[in-house]
VOTI-606480 format. One record per residue (C-alpha): x, y, z; chain. Coordinates in Angstrom, 3 decimals. Each point is the difference from the previous one (the first is absolute). Example, Ala and Ser with C-alpha at 12.3 -4.5 7.8 and 13.67 -1.06 7.14 Angstrom:
! residues 2
r east = 12.300 | north = -4.500 | up = 7.800 | unit = A
r east = 1.370 | north = 3.440 | up = -0.660 | unit = A
//
This chain:
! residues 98
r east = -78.068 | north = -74.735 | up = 8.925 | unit = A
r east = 2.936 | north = -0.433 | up = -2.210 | unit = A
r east = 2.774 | north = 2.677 | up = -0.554 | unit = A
r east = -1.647 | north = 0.881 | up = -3.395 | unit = A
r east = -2.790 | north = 0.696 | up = 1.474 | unit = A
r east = 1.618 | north = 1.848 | up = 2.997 | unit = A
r east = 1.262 | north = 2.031 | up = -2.522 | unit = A
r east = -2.885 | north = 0.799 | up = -2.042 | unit = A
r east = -1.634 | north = 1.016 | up = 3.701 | unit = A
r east = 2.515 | north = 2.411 | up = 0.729 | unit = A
r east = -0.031 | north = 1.517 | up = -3.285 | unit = A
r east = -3.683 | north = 0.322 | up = 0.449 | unit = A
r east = 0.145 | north = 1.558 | up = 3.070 | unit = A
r east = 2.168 | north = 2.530 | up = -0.966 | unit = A
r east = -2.660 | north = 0.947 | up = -2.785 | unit = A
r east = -2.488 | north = 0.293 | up = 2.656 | unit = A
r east = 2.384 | north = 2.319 | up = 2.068 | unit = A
r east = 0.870 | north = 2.623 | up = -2.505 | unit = A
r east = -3.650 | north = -0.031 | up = -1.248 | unit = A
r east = -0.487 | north = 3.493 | up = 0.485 | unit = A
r east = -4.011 | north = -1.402 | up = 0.931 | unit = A
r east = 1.525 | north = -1.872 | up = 2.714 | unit = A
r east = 1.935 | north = 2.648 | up = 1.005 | unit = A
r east = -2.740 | north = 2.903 | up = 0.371 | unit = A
r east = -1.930 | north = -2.955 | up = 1.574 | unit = A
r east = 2.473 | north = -0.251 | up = 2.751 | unit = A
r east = 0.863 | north = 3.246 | up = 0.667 | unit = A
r east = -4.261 | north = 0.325 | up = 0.870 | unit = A
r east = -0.109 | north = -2.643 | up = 2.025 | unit = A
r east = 3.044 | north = 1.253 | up = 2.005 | unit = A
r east = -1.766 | north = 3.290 | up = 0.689 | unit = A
r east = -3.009 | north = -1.038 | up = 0.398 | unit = A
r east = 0.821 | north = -1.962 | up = 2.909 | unit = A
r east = 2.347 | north = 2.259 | up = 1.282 | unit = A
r east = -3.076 | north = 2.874 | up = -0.005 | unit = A
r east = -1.966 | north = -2.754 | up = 1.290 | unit = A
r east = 2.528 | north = -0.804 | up = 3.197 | unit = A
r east = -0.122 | north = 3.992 | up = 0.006 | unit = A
r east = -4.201 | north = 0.289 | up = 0.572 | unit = A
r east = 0.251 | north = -2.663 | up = 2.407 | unit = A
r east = -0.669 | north = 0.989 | up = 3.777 | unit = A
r east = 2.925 | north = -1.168 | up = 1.716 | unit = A
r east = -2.787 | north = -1.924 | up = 3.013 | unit = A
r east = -1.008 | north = -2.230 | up = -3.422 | unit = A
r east = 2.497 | north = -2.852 | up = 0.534 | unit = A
r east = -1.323 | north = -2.451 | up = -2.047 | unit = A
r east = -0.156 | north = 2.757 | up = -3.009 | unit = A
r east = 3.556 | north = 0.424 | up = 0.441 | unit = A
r east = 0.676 | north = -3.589 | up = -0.026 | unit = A
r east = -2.088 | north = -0.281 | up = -3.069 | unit = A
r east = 1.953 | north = 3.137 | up = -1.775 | unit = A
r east = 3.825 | north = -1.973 | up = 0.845 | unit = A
r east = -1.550 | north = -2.750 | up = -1.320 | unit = A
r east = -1.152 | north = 1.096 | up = -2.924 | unit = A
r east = 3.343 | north = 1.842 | up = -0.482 | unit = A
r east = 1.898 | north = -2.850 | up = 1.035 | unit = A
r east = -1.401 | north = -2.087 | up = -3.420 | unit = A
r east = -0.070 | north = 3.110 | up = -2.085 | unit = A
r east = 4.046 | north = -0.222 | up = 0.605 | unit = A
r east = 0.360 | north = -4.053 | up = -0.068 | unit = A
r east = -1.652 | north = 0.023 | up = -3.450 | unit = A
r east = 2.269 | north = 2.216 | up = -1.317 | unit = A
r east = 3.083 | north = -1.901 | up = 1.362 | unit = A
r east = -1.364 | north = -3.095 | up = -1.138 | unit = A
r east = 0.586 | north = 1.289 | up = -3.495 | unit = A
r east = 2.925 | north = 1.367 | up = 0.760 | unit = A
r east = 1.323 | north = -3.589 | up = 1.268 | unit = A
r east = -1.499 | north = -1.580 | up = -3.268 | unit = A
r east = 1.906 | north = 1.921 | up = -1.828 | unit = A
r east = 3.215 | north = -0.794 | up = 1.854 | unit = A
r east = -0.533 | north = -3.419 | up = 0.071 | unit = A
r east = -0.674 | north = 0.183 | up = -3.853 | unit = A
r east = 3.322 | north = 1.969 | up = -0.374 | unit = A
r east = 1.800 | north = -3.079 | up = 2.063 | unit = A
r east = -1.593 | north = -2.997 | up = -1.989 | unit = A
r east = 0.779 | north = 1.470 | up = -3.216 | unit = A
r east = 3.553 | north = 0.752 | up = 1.238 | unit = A
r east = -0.475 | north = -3.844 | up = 1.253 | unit = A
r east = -0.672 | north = -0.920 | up = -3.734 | unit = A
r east = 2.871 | north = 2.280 | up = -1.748 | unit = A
r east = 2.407 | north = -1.552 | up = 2.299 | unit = A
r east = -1.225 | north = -3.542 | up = -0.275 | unit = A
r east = 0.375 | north = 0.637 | up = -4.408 | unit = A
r east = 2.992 | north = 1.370 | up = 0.268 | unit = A
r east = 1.294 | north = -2.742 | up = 2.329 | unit = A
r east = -1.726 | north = -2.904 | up = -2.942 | unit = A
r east = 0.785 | north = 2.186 | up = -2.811 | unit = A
r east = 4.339 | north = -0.860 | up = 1.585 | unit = A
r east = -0.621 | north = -3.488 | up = 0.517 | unit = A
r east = -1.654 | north = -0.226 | up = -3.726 | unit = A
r east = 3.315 | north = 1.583 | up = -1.738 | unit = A
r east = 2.358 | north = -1.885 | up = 2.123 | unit = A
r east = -1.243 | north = -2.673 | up = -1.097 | unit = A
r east = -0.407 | north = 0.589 | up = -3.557 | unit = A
r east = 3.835 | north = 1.310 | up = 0.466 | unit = A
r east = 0.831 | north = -3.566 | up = 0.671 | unit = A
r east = -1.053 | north = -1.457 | up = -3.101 | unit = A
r east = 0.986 | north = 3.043 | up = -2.454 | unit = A
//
């Protein structure tokens, strides 16, 4: 993937966070498995590995997108530096001949 398209990731991803859909869709999931881990009898180990588990990727998912979007924030600063730094080269250059 190219920074462009890091970029155009991270900006997407940051759509998908403030989605207020994605939003109300997280906060459901969070409490539902937290009234799950609730119900569970504490002698049912495997449901309470199952519950972390399940809360575990509830809370990676979300960071991935955060992390997308951070890594879209640092290729495009990537790109605005690497212009800038071209964009110099290109008028000392054209200095030299003016």
């Amino acid at each position: 993937m190219n920074e462009q398209q890091t970029v155009n990731m991270g900006k997407e991803a940051a759509l998908v966070l403030d989605s207020p859909a994605f939003s109300e869709a997280m906060q459901w999931m969070k409490a539902e498995t937290q009234q799950e881990w609730l119900k569970c009898p504490i002698r049912d180990k495997e449901g309470q590995q199952l519950i972390l588990i399940t809360a575990r990727i509830i809370e990676k998912f979300e960071a991935s997108l955060r992390g997308m979007i951070e890594s879209g924030k640092y290729a495009e600063h990537q790109i605005e530096k690497r212009d800038l730094r071209t964009e110099g080269v290109v008028k000392r250059t054209m200095g030299k001949f003016l």
